[in-house]
Biopython code that builds the backbone (N, CA, C, O; Angstrom):
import numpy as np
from Bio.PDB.StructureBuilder import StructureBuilder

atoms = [
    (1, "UNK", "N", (78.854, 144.604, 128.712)),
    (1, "UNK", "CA", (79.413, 144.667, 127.378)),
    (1, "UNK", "C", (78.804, 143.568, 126.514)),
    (1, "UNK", "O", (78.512, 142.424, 126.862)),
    (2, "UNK", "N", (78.663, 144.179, 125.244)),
    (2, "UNK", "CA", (77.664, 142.767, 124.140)),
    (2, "UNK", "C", (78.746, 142.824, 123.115)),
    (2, "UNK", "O", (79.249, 143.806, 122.568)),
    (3, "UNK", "N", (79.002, 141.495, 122.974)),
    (3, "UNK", "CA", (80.210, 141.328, 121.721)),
    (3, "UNK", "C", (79.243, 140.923, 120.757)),
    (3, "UNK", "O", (78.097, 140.509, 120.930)),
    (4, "UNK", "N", (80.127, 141.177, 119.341)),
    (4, "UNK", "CA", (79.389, 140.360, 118.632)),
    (4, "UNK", "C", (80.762, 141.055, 117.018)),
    (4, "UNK", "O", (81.622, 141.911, 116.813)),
    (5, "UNK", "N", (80.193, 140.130, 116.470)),
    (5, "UNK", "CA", (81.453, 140.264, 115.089)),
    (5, "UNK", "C", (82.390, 141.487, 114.886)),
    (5, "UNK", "O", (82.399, 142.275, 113.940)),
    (6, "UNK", "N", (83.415, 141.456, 116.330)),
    (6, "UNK", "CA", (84.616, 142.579, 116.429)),
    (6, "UNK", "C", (84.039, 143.755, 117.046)),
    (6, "UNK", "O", (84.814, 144.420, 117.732)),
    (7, "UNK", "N", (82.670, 144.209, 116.934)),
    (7, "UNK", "CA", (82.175, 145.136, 117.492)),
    (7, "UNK", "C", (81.744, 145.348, 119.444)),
    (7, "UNK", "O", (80.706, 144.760, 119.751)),
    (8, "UNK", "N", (82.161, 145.786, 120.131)),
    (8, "UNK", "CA", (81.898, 145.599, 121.380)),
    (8, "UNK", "C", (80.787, 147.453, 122.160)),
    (8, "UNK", "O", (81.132, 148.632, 122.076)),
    (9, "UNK", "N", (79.742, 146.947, 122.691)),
    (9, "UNK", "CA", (79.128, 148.154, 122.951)),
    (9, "UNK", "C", (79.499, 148.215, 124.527)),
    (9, "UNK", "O", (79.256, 147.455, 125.464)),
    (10, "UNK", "N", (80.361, 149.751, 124.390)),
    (10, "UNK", "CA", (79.969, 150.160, 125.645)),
    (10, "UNK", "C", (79.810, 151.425, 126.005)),
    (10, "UNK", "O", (80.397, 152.389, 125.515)),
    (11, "UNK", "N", (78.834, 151.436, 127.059)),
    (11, "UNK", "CA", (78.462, 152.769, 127.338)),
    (11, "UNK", "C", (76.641, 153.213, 126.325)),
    (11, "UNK", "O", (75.863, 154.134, 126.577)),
    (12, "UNK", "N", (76.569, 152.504, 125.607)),
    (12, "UNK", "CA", (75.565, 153.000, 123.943)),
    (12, "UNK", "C", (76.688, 153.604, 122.980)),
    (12, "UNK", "O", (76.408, 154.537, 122.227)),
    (13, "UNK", "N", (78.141, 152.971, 123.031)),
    (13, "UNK", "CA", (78.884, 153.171, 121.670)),
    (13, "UNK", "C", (79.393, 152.375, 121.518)),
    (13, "UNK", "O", (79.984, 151.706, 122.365)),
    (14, "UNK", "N", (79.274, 152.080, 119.635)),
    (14, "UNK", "CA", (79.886, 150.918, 119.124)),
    (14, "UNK", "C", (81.129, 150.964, 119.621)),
    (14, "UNK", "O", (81.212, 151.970, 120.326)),
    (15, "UNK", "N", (81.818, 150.556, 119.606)),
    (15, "UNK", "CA", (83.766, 150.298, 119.392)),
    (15, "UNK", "C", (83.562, 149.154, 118.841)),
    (15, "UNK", "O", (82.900, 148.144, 119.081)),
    (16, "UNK", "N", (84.794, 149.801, 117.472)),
    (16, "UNK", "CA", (85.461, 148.191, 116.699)),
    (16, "UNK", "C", (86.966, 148.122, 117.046)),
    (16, "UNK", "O", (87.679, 149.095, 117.290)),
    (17, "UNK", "N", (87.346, 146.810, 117.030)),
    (17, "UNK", "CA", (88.555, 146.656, 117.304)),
    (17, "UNK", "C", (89.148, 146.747, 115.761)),
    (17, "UNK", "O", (88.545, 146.567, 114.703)),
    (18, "UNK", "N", (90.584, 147.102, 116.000)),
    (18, "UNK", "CA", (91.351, 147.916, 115.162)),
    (18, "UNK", "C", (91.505, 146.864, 113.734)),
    (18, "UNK", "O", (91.461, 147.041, 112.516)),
    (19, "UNK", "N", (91.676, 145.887, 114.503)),
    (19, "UNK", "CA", (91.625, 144.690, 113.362)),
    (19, "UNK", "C", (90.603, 144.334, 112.681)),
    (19, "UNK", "O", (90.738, 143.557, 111.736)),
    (20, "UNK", "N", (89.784, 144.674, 112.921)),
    (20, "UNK", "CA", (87.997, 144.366, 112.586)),
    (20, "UNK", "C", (87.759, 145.725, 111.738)),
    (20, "UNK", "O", (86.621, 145.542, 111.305)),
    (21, "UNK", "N", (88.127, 146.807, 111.324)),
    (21, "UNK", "CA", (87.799, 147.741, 110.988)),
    (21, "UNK", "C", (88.111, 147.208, 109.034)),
    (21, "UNK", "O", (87.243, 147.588, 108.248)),
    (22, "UNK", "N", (88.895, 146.671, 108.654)),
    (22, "UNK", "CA", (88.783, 146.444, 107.052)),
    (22, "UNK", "C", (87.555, 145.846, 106.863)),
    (22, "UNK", "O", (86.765, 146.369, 106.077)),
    (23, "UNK", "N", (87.193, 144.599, 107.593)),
    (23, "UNK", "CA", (86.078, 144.231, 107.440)),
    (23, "UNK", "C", (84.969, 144.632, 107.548)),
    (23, "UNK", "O", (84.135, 144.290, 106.709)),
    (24, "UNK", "N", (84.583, 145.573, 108.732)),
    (24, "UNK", "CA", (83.539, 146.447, 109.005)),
    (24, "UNK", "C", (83.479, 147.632, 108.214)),
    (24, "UNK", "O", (82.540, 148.283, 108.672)),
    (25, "UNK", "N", (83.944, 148.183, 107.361)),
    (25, "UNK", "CA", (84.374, 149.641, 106.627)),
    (25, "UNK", "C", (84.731, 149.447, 105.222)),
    (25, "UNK", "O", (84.799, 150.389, 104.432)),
    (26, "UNK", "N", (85.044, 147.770, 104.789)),
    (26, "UNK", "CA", (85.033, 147.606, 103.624)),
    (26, "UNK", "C", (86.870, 148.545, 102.492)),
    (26, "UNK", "O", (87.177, 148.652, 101.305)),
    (27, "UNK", "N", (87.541, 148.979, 103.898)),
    (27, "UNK", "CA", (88.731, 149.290, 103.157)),
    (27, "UNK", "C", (89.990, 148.159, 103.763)),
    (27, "UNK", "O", (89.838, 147.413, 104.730)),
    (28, "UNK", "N", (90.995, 148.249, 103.074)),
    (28, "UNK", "CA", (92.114, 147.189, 103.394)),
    (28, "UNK", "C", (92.945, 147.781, 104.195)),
    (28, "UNK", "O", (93.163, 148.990, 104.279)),
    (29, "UNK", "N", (93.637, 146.517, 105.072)),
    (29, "UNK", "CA", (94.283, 146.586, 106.553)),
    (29, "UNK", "C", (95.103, 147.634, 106.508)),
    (29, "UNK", "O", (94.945, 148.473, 107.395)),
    (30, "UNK", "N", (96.196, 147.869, 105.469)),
    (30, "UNK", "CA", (97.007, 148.601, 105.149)),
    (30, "UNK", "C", (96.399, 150.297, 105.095)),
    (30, "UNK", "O", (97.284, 151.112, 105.356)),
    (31, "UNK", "N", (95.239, 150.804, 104.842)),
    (31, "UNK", "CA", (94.722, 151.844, 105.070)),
    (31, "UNK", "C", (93.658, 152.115, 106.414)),
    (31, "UNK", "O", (93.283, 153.226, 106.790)),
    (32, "UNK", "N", (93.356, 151.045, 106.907)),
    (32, "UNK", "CA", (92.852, 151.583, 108.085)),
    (32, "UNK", "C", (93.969, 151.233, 109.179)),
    (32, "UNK", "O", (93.389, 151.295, 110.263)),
    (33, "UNK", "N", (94.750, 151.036, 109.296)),
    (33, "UNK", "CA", (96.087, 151.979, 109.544)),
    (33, "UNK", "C", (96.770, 153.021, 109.763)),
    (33, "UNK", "O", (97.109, 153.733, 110.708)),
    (34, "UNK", "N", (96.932, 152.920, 108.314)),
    (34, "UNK", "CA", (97.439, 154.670, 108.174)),
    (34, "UNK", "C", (95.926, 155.264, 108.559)),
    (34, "UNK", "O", (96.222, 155.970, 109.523)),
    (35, "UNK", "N", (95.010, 155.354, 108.449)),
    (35, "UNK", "CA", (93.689, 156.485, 109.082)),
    (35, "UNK", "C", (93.800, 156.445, 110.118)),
    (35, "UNK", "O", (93.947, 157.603, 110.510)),
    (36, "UNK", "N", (93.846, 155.344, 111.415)),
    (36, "UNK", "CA", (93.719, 154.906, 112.730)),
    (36, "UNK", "C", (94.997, 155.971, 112.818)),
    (36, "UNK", "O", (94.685, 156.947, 113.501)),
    (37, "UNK", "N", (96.219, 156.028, 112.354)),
    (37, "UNK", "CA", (97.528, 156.887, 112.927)),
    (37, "UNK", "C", (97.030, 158.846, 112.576)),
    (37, "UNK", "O", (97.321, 159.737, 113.373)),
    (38, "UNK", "N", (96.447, 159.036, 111.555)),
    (38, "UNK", "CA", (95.744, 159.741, 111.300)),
    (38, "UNK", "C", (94.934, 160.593, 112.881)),
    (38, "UNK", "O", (95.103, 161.567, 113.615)),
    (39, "UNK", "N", (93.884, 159.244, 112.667)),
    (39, "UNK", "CA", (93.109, 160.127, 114.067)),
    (39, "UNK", "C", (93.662, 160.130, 115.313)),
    (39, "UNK", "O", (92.992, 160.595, 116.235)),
    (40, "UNK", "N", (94.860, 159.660, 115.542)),
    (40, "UNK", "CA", (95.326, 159.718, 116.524)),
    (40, "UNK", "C", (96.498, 161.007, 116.745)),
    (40, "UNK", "O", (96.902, 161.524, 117.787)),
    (41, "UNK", "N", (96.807, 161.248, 115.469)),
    (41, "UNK", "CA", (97.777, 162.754, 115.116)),
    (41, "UNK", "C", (96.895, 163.997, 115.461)),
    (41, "UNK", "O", (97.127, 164.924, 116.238)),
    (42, "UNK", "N", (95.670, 163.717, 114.552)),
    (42, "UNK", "CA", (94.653, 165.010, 114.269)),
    (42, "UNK", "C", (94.171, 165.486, 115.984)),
    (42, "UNK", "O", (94.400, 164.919, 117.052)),
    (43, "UNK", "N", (93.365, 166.865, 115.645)),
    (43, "UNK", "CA", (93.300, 167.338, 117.049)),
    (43, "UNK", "C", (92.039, 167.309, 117.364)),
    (43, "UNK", "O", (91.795, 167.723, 118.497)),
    (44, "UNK", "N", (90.811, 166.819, 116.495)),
    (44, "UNK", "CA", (89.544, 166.711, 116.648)),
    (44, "UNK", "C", (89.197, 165.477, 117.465)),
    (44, "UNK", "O", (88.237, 165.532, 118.233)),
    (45, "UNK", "N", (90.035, 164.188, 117.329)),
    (45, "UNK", "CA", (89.619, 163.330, 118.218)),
    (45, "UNK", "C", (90.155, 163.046, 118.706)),
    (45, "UNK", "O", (91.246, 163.160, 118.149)),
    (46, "UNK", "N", (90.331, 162.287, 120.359)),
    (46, "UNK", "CA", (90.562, 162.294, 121.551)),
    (46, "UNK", "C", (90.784, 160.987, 122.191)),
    (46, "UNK", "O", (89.840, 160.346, 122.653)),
    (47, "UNK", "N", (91.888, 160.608, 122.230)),
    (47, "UNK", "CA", (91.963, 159.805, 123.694)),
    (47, "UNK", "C", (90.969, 159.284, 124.450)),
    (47, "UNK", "O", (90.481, 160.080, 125.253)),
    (48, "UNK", "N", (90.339, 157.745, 124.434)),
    (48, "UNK", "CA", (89.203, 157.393, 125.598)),
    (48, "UNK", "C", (87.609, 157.650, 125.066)),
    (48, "UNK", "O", (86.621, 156.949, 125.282)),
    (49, "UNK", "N", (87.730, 158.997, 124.238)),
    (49, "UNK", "CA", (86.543, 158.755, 123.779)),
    (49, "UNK", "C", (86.404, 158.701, 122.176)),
    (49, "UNK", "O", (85.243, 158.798, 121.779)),
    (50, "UNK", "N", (87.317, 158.573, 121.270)),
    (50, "UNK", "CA", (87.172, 158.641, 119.843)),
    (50, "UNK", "C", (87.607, 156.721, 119.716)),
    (50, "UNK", "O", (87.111, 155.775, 119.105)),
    (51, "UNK", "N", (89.021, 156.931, 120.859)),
    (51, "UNK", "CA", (89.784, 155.673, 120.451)),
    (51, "UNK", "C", (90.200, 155.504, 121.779)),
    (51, "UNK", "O", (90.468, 156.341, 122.642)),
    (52, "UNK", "N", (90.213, 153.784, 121.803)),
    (52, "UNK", "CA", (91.067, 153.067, 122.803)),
    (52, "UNK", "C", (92.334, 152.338, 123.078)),
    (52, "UNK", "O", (92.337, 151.220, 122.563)),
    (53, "UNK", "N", (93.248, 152.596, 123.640)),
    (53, "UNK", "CA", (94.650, 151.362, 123.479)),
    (53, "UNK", "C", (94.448, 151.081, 124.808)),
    (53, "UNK", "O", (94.790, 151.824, 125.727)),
    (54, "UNK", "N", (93.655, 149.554, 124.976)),
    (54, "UNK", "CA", (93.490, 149.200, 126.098)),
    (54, "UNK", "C", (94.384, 148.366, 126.403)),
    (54, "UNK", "O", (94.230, 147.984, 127.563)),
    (55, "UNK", "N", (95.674, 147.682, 125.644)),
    (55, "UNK", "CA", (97.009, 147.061, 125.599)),
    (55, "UNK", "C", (97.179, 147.702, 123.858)),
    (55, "UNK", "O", (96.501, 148.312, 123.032)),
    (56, "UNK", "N", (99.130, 146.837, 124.053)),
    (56, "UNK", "CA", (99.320, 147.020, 122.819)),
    (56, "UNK", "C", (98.789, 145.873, 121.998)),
    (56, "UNK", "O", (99.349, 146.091, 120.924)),
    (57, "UNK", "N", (98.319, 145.172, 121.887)),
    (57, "UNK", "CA", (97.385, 143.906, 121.104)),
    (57, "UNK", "C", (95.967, 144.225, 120.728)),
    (57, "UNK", "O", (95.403, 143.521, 119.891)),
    (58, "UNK", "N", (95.285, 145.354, 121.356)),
    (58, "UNK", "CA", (94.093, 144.956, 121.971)),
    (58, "UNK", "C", (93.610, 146.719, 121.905)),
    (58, "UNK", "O", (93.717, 147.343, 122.961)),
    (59, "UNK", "N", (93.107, 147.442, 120.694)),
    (59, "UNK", "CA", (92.733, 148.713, 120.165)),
    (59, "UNK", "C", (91.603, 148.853, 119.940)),
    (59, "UNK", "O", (91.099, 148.184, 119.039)),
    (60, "UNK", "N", (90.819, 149.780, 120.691)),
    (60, "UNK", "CA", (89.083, 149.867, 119.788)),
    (60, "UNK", "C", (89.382, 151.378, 119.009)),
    (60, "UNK", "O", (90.348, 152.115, 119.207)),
    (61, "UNK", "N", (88.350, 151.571, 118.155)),
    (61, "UNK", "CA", (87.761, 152.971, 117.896)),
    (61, "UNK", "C", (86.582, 152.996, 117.916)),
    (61, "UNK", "O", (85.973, 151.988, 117.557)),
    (62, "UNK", "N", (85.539, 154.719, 118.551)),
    (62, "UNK", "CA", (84.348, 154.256, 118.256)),
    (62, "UNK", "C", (84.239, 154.248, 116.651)),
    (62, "UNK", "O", (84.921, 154.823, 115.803)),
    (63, "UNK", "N", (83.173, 153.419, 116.548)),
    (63, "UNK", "CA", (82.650, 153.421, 115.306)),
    (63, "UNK", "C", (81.961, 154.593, 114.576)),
    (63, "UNK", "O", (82.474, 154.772, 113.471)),
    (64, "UNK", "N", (80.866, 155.519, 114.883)),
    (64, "UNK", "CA", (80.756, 156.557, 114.463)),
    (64, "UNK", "C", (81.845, 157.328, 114.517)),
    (64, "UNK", "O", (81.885, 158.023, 113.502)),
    (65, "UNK", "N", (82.940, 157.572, 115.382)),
    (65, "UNK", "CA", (84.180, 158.541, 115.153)),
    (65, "UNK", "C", (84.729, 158.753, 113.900)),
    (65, "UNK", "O", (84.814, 159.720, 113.142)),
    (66, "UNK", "N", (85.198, 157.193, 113.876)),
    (66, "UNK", "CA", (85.955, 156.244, 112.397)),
    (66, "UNK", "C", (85.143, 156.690, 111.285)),
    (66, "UNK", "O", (85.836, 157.238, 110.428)),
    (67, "UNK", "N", (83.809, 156.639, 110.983)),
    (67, "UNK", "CA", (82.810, 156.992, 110.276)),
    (67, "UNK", "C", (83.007, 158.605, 109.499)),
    (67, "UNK", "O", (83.205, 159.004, 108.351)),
    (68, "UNK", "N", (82.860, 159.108, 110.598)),
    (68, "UNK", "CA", (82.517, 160.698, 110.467)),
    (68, "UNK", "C", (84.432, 160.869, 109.996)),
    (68, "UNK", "O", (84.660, 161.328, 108.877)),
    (69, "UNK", "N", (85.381, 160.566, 110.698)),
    (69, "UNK", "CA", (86.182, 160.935, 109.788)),
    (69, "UNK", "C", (87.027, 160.348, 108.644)),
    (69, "UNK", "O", (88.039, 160.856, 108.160)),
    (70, "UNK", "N", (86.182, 158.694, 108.148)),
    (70, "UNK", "CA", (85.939, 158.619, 106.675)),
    (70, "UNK", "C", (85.287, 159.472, 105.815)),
    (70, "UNK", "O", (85.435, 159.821, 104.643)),
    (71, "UNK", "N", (84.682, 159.664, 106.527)),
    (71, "UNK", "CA", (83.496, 160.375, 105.378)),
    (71, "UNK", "C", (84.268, 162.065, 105.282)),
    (71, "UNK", "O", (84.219, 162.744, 104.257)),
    (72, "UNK", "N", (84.740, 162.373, 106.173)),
    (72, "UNK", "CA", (85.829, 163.774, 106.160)),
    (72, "UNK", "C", (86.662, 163.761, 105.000)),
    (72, "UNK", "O", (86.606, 164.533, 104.043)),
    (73, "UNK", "N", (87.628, 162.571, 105.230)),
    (73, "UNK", "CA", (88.874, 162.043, 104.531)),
    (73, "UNK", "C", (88.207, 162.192, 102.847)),
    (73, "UNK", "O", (88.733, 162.827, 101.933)),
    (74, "UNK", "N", (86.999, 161.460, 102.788)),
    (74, "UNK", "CA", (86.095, 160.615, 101.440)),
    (74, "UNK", "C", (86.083, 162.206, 100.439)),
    (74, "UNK", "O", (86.311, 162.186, 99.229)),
    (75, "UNK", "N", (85.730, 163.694, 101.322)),
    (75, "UNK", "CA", (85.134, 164.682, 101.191)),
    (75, "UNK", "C", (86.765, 165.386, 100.507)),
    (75, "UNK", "O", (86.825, 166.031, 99.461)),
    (76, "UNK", "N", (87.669, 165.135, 101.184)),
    (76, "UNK", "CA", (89.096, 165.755, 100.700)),
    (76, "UNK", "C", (89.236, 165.272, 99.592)),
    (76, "UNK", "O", (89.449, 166.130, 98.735)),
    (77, "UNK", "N", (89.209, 164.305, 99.251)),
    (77, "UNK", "CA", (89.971, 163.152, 98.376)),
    (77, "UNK", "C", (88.787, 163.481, 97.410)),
    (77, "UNK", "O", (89.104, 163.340, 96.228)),
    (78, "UNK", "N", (87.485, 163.891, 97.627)),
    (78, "UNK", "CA", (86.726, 164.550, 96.255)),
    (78, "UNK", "C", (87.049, 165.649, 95.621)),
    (78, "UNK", "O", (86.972, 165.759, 94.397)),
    (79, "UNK", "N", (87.436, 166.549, 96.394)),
    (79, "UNK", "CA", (87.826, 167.853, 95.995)),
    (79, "UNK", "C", (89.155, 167.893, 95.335)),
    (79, "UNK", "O", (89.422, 168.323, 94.213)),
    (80, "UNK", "N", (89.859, 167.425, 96.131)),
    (80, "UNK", "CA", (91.608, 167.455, 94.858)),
    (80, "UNK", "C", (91.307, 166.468, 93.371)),
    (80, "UNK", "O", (92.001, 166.603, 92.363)),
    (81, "UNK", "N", (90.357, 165.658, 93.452)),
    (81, "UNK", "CA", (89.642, 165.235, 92.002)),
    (81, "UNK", "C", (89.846, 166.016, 90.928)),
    (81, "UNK", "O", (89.331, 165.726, 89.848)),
]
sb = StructureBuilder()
sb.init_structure("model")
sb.init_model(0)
sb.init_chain("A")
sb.init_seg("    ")
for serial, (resi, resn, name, xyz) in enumerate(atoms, 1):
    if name == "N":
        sb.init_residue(resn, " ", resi, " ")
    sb.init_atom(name, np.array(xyz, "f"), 0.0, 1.0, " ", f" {name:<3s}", serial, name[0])
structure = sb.get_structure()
């Protein structure tokens, strides 16, 4: 495993920890939150491989997951515009 600013690789996938995601994604704590509860409702991503609860303190997501369904979310939120 290679750490480095919240990001941890394993396997050849990013994971950010849950807390590290405003900073890495550029949105505030309070909404990557509610998204993180989001992908964990929705039925496209998965348990172990989208996202991790490796304790309750201690949460990754991969990073492309998080990505692809910002950019989903980004795509809704254009259209009701």
């Amino acid at each position: 495993m290679v750490y480095r600013k919240g990001v941890i690789a394993m396997k050849n996938t990013d994971w950010v920890r849950i807390k590290d995601i405003p900073g890495t994604f550029g949105i505030g704590k309070t909404k990557a939150s509610q998204l993180m509860q989001e992908i964990k409702a929705c039925g496209k991503f998965k348990g172990g491989v989208d996202y991790r609860d490796i304790s309750p303190k201690m949460k990754f997501v991969n990073a492309k997951s998080f990505d692809r369904f910002l950019n989903s979310k980004h795509l809704a939120w254009l259209k009701e515009s």
